[in-house]
N, C-alpha and C positions, 0 to 999 in steps of 0.2 A: 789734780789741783783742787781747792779748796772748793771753788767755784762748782764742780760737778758734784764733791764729794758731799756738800747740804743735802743734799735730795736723797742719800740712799737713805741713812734714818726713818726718814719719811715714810722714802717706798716701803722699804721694809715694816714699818707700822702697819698700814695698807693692806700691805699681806696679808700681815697675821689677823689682824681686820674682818680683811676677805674671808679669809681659812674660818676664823670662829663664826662667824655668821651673825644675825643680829639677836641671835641668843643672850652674845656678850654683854650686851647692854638691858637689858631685860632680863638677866638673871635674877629670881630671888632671891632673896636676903637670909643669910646664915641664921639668922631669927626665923626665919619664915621655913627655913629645913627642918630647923629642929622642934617645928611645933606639930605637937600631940595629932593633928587632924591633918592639916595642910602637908606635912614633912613625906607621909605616905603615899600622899597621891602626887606631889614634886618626882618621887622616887619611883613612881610607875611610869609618866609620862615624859622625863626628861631624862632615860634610861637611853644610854647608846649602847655599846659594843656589849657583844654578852662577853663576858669575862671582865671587862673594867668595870668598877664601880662609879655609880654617877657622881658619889663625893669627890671623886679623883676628876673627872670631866669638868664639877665642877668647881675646881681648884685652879686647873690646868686655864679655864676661862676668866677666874677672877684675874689672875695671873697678867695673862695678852691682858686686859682691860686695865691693869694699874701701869705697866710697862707702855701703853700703846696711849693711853686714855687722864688714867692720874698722876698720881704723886709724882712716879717714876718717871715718866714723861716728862715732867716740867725742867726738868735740870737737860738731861739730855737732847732733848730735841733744840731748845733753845740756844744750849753752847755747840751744836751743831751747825744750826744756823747763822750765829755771831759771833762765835769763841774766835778770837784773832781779829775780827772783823767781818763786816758784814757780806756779803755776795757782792752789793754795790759798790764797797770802796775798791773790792778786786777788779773788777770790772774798769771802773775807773782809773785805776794802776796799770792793769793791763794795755789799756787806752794809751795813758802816754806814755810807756815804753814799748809802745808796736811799732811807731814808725810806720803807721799805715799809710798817708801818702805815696814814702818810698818804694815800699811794697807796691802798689798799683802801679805806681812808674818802671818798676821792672819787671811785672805781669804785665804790661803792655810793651815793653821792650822785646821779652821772651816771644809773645803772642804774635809779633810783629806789626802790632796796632801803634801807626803816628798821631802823635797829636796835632790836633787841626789848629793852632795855635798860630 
Protein backbone atom coordinates (compact mmCIF):
# COMPACT_ATOMS: atom_id res chain seq x y z
CA UNK A 1 0.00 0.00 0.00
CA UNK A 2 0.99 3.46 -0.40
CA UNK A 3 1.61 4.04 3.15
CA UNK A 4 4.76 1.61 3.10
CA UNK A 5 5.53 2.18 -0.35
CA UNK A 6 7.02 6.25 0.64
CA UNK A 7 9.83 5.05 2.31
CA UNK A 8 11.60 2.78 -0.27
CA UNK A 9 12.65 5.83 -2.57
CA UNK A 10 14.19 6.97 0.48
CA UNK A 11 15.75 4.02 1.50
CA UNK A 12 17.04 3.32 -1.51
CA UNK A 13 18.61 7.03 -1.89
CA UNK A 14 20.21 6.04 1.47
CA UNK A 15 21.88 3.24 -0.13
CA UNK A 16 23.27 4.58 -2.82
CA UNK A 17 24.22 7.40 -0.21
CA UNK A 18 25.92 4.67 1.91
CA UNK A 19 27.56 2.85 -1.09
CA UNK A 20 29.15 6.35 -2.66
CA UNK A 21 30.59 7.46 0.66
CA UNK A 22 31.02 11.09 1.54
CA UNK A 23 33.23 11.49 -1.44
CA UNK A 24 29.86 12.22 -3.10
CA UNK A 25 29.53 15.36 -1.85
CA UNK A 26 32.93 16.67 -1.81
CA UNK A 27 33.68 15.81 -5.18
CA UNK A 28 35.63 18.40 -7.24
CA UNK A 29 34.31 20.40 -9.67
CA UNK A 30 34.63 19.30 -13.51
CA UNK A 31 36.54 22.78 -13.60
CA UNK A 32 38.69 21.70 -11.03
CA UNK A 33 39.45 18.20 -13.19
CA UNK A 34 40.23 19.82 -16.00
CA UNK A 35 42.80 22.28 -14.57
CA UNK A 36 46.36 22.25 -15.88
CA UNK A 37 47.93 21.69 -12.03
CA UNK A 38 45.05 20.59 -9.72
CA UNK A 39 43.32 17.82 -12.56
CA UNK A 40 46.78 15.55 -12.08
CA UNK A 41 46.90 15.26 -8.80
CA UNK A 42 42.61 14.73 -8.52
CA UNK A 43 43.74 11.79 -10.96
CA UNK A 44 46.47 10.39 -8.63
CA UNK A 45 44.70 10.45 -5.44
CA UNK A 46 40.99 9.72 -6.25
CA UNK A 47 42.14 6.79 -8.49
CA UNK A 48 40.08 3.48 -7.56
CA UNK A 49 39.94 0.16 -9.37
CA UNK A 50 42.90 -0.19 -11.74
CA UNK A 51 41.25 -0.61 -14.92
CA UNK A 52 38.39 1.91 -14.42
CA UNK A 53 39.23 5.36 -15.06
CA UNK A 54 38.63 7.91 -12.38
CA UNK A 55 36.39 10.06 -14.92
CA UNK A 56 34.09 7.12 -15.15
CA UNK A 57 33.96 6.99 -10.98
CA UNK A 58 33.70 10.26 -11.22
CA UNK A 59 30.64 10.33 -13.29
CA UNK A 60 29.12 7.35 -11.81
CA UNK A 61 29.20 9.74 -8.31
CA UNK A 62 28.10 12.91 -9.83
CA UNK A 63 25.30 10.76 -11.04
CA UNK A 64 23.88 9.10 -7.18
CA UNK A 65 24.33 12.81 -6.14
CA UNK A 66 21.88 14.43 -8.74
CA UNK A 67 19.46 11.42 -8.48
CA UNK A 68 19.82 11.09 -4.63
CA UNK A 69 20.66 14.86 -3.84
CA UNK A 70 19.58 17.43 -6.79
CA UNK A 71 17.52 18.19 -9.49
CA UNK A 72 16.44 14.66 -9.97
CA UNK A 73 15.55 14.10 -6.59
CA UNK A 74 13.21 16.94 -6.24
CA UNK A 75 10.43 15.57 -8.51
CA UNK A 76 10.68 12.05 -7.52
CA UNK A 77 10.97 11.83 -4.03
CA UNK A 78 8.46 14.34 -3.34
CA UNK A 79 5.52 12.58 -5.65
CA UNK A 80 6.59 9.65 -3.78
CA UNK A 81 5.75 11.01 -0.69
CA UNK A 82 2.46 12.96 -1.83
CA UNK A 83 1.56 11.98 -5.19
CA UNK A 84 -2.25 10.80 -4.41
CA UNK A 85 -1.86 11.96 -1.06
CA UNK A 86 -0.04 12.22 1.65
CA UNK A 87 1.01 9.25 4.24
CA UNK A 88 -1.43 11.08 6.78
CA UNK A 89 -4.63 11.41 4.92
CA UNK A 90 -4.04 7.26 4.36
CA UNK A 91 -3.72 6.73 7.60
CA UNK A 92 -6.64 8.64 8.32
CA UNK A 93 -8.80 6.61 5.70
CA UNK A 94 -7.53 3.69 6.95
CA UNK A 95 -8.66 4.87 10.41
CA UNK A 96 -12.17 5.08 9.55
CA UNK A 97 -12.74 2.04 7.44
CA UNK A 98 -11.03 -0.34 10.02
CA UNK A 99 -13.77 -0.65 12.38
CA UNK A 100 -11.31 -0.89 14.94
CA UNK A 101 -13.55 -1.12 17.87
CA UNK A 102 -15.09 -4.12 16.22
CA UNK A 103 -12.12 -5.63 15.84
CA UNK A 104 -11.16 -5.52 19.50
CA UNK A 105 -14.54 -6.77 20.35
CA UNK A 106 -14.00 -9.82 18.48
CA UNK A 107 -10.19 -10.24 19.66
CA UNK A 108 -11.62 -10.36 22.90
CA UNK A 109 -14.44 -12.69 21.97
CA UNK A 110 -11.80 -15.12 20.17
CA UNK A 111 -9.26 -14.68 23.22
CA UNK A 112 -12.20 -15.48 25.46
CA UNK A 113 -11.53 -12.14 27.40
CA UNK A 114 -15.27 -10.77 29.08
CA UNK A 115 -15.90 -7.48 29.43
CA UNK A 116 -16.01 -6.24 32.87
CA UNK A 117 -18.92 -4.07 32.07
Amino acid sequence: CKHNVTRFPYEIGRLAQDLAGGIMVTLPSEKEWKHAEVGPLLEKYLKGREGVPTEHRMRALRLIENMTLGRNAVGYLTESMHGAGSPQAQRIQIARQSNLEEKKRLAKRLAGIEDED
